[in-house]
C-alpha positions as CSV (number, residue, x, y, z in Angstrom):
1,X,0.0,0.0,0.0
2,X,1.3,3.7,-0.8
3,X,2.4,5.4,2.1
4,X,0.4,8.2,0.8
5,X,-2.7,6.3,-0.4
6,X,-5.8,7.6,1.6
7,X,-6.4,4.6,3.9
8,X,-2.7,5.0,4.8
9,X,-3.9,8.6,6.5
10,X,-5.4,6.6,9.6
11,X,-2.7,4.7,10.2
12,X,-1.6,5.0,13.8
13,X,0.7,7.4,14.1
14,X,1.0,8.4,10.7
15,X,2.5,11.6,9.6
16,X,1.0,12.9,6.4
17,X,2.8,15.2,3.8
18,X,3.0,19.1,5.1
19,X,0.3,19.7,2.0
20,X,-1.8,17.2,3.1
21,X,-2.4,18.3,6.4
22,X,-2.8,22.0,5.4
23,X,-5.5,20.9,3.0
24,X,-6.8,18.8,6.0
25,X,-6.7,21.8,8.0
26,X,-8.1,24.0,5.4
27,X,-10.9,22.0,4.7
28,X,-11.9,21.5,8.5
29,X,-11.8,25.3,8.7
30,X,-13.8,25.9,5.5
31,X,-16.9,22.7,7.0
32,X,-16.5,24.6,10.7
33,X,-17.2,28.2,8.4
34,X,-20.0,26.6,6.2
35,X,-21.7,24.9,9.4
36,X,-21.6,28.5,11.0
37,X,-23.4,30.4,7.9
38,X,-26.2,26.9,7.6
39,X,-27.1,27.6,11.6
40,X,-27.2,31.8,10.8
41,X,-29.0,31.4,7.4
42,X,-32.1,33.4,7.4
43,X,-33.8,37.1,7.4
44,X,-35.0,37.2,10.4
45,X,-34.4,35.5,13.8
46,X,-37.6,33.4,13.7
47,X,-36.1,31.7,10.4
48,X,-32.7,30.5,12.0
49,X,-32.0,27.8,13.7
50,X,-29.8,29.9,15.9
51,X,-30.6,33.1,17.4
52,X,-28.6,36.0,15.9
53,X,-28.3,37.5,20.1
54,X,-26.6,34.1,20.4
55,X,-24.8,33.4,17.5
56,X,-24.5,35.9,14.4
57,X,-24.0,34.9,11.4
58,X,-20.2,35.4,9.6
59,X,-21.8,38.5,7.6
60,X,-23.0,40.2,10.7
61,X,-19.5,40.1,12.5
62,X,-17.4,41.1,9.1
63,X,-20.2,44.1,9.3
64,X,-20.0,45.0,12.7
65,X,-15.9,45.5,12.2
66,X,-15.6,49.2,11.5
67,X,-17.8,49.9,14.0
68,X,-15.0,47.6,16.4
69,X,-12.3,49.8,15.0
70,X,-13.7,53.3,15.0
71,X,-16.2,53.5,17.7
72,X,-14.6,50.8,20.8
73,X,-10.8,51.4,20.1
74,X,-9.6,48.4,19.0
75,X,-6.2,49.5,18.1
76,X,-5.7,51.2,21.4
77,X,-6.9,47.9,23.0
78,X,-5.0,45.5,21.0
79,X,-1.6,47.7,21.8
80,X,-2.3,47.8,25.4
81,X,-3.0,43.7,25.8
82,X,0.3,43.3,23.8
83,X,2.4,46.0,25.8
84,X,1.0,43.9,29.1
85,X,1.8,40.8,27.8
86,X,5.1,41.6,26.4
87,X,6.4,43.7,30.1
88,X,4.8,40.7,32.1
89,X,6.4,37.7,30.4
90,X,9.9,39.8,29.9
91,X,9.9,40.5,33.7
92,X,9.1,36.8,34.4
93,X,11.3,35.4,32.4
94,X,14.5,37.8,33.9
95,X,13.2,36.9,37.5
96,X,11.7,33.1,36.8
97,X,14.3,31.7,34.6
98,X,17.8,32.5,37.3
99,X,15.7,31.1,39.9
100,X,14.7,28.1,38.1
101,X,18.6,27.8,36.7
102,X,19.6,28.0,40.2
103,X,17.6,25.0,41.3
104,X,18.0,23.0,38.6
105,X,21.8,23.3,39.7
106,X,22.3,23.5,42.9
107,X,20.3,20.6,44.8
108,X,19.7,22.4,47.9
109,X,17.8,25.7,46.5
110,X,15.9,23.2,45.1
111,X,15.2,21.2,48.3
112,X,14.4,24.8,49.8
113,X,11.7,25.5,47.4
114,X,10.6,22.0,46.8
115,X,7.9,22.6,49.4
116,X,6.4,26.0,47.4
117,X,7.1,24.3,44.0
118,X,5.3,21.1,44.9
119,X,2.1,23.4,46.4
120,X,2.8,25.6,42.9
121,X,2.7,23.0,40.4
122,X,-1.0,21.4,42.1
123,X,-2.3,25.6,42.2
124,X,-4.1,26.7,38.7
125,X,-2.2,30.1,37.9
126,X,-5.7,31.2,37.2
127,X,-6.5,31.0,40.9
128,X,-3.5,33.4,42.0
129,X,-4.8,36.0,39.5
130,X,-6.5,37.7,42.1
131,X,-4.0,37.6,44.6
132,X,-1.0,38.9,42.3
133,X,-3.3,41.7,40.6
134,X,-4.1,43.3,44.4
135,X,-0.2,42.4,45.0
136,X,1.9,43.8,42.3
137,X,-0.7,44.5,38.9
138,X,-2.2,42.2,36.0
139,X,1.5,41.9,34.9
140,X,3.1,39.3,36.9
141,X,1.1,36.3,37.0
142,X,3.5,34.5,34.8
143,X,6.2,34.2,36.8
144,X,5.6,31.5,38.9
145,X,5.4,28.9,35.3
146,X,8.5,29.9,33.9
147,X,10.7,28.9,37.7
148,X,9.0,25.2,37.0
149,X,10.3,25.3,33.4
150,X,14.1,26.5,34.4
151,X,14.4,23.9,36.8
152,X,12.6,20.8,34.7
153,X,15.1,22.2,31.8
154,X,18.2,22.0,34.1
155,X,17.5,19.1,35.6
156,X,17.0,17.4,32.4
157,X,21.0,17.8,31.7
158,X,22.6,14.4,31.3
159,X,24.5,13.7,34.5
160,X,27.6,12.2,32.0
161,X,28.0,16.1,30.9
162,X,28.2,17.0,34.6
163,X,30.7,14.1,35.5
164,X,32.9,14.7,32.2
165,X,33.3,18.4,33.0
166,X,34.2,17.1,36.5
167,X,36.6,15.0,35.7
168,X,38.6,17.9,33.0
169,X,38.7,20.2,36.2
170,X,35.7,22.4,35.5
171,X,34.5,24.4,38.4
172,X,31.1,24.4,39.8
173,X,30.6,28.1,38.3
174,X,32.0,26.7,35.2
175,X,29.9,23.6,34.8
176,X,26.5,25.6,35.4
177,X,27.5,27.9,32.7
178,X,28.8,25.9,30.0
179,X,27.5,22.9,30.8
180,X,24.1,23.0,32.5
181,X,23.0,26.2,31.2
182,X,24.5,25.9,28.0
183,X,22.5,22.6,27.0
184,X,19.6,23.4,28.6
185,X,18.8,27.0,26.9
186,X,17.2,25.7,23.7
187,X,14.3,23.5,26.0
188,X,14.0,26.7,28.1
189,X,13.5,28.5,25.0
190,X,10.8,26.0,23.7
191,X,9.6,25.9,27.4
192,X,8.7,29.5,27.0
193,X,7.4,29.6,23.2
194,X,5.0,27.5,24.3
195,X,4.0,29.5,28.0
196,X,3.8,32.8,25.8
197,X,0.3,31.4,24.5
198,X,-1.2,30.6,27.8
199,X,0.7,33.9,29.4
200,X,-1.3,35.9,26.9
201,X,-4.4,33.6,28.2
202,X,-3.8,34.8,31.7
203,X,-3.5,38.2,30.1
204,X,-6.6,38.2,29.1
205,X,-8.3,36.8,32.0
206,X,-6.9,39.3,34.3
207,X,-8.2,42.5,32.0
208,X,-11.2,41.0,32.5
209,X,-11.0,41.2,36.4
210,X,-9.2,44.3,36.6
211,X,-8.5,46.6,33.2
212,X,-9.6,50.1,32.0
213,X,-8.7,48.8,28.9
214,X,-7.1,46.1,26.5
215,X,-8.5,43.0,24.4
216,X,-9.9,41.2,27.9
217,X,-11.5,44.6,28.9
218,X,-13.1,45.3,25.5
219,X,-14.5,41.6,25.9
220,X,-16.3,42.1,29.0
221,X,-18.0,45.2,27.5
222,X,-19.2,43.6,24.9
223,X,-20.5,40.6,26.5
224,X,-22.3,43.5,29.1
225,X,-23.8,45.3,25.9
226,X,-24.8,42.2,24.1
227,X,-22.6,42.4,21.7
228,X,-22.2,38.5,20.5
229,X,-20.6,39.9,17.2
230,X,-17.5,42.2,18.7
231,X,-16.9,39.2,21.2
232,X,-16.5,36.7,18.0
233,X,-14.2,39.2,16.3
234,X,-12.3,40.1,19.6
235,X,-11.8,36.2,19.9
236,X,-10.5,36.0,16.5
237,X,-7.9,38.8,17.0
238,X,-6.8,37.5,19.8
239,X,-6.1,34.0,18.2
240,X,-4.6,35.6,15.3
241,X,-2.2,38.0,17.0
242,X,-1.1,34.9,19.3
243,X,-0.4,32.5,16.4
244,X,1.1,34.9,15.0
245,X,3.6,36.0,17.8
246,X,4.5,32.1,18.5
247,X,5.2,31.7,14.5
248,X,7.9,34.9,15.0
249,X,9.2,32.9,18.1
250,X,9.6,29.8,16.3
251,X,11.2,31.2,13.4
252,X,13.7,32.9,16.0
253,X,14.1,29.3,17.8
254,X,15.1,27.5,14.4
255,X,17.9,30.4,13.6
256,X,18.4,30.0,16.9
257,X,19.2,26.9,17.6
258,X,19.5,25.2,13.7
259,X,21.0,21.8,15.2
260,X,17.6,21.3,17.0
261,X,15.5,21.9,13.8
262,X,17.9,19.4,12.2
263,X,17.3,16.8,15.5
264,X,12.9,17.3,14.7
C-alpha cells in the first residue's frame, strides 16, 4: 500500500505530507465556516436555527468591524493587551528563569523551594490571579510557570556532561554555565514559546477582572452590551495576534538553535 494512499492517512501514528495536512486543515476550517453560515442562514431570527443574540451569522460580525475599530478602540486595545503581555512575560522570564537555573543546579535551592514548587505545580495560575493583581498588577502572573520550566530544563541535563566536565577540572561556576545552562537553553527557550500562548491567556483573564482597557476589557463590555458579534471578532484577533507572535518565536528558535530543527 502507498504510504500516501488515503487509507494510509489513519494509520496509527502516521504523519501525512505538510500539504496534506494544510489541505486537511483548510478544509476543517472551510466545514466549521459553512456549518456556522447553515445555523445563521435566514432574514429574520424566527427563520434561524440559531438566534442572531446568540450566534451571528459570519456577515454580521465582518459588518459589525468598523464599527470595532472606529467606535470601541480596537487598536488602542490591541496595543495595550500586547504592551501587558510583552512587560509581564519579559519581567518573568528575567526573574523566573535564574531562579529556576539556580535549582536546577544547585540541589539544595531546590530542596528549599521544593515545598512552594510542589504546592505551585498542584495551584491553577488562574487561581492566583486575584491575589497577584491586588499584589503587584495584572502583569506578573507568569512568573511562577517559567521557575518550574528553568528547573525541569536544568534538571533534564545528562549527568555524564556534569561528570565529564568534572573529571577535565571544571569548576562548579563553570559547569553551570557551560554545561548546565548551556544545553539546557534551547528546551528553556521551547519551554517558554509555548508559555507565551497561555501567558497571553492569563492576560486576558486578568483584563477581565481588573482593566480600563485592553483586548480582555473590550471583551467584558461587549458581552455586558450584548454584543455577541465584537466578542466573535475580539476572539479571533486575539487567536490571530497569538499564532502569530509564536510563529515569530519559532522562526527565532530555528535560527536560533539550527541543530535542534535538524534533530525534529
Amino acid at each position: 500500500m502507498p504510504a500516501d494512499s488515503p487509507s494510509s492517512f489513519f494509520t496509527l501514528r502516521f504523519a501525512p505530507p505538510p500539504a496534506t495536512r494544510y489541505a486537511v486543515g483548510a478544509g476543517a476550517l472551510g466545514l466549521l465556516l459553512v456549518l456556522w453560515w447553515l445555523a445563521t442562514l435566514g432574514a429574520t431570527a424566527e427563520d434561524r436555527l440559531i438566534s442572531p443574540i446568540i450566534l451571528p451569522s459570519p456577515v454580521e460580525v465582518l459588518r459589525s468591524f468598523p464599527g470595532l475599530v472606529n467606535d470601541r478602540a480596537l487598536v488602542a486595545s490591541i496595543i495595550a493587551t500586547i504592551r501587558r503581555v510583552v512587560i509581564g512575560f519579559g519581567i518573568a522570564v528575567l526573574v523566573g528563569v535564574p531562579l529556576g537555573m539556580a535549582a536546577g543546579s544547585w540541589r539544595v535551592i531546590e530542596a528549599a523551594g521544593a515545598p512552594l514548587a510542589l504546592f505551585g505545580r498542584n495551584l491553577p495560575v488562574a487561581a492566583l490571579i486575584p491575589l497577584t493583581i491586588l499584589w503587584f498588577g495584572i502583569d506578573e502572573t507568569q512568573k511562577i510557570m517559567f521557575i518550574f520550566e528553568a528547573v525541569a530544563a536544568i534538571a533534564n541535563v545528562p549527568e555524564r556532561y556534569v561528570e565529564t566536565a568534572q573529571t577535565l577540572g571544571a569548576s562548579s561556576w563553570q559547569i553551570v554555565v557551560k554545561v548546565l545552562v548551556a544545553l539546557a537553553i534551547p528546551d528553556i527557550y521551547n519551554s517558554l514559546r509555548h508559555l507565551f500562548g497561555l501567558a497571553f491567556g492569563y492576560i486576558m483573564l486578568a483584563e477581565l477582572i481588573n482593566a480600563q482597557h485592553g483586548l480582555g476589557y473590550l471583551l467584558m463590555t461587549s458581552q455586558r452590551r450584548g454584543l455577541s458579534e465584537h466578542i466573535i471578532l475580539i476572539l479571533l484577533i486575539i487567536g490571530l495576534l497569538a499564532y502569530g507572535i509564536d510563529r515569530v518565536l519559532y522562526w527565532l528558535q530555528r535560527g536560533l538553535f539550527p541543530y535542534r530543527a535538524a534533530e525534529e
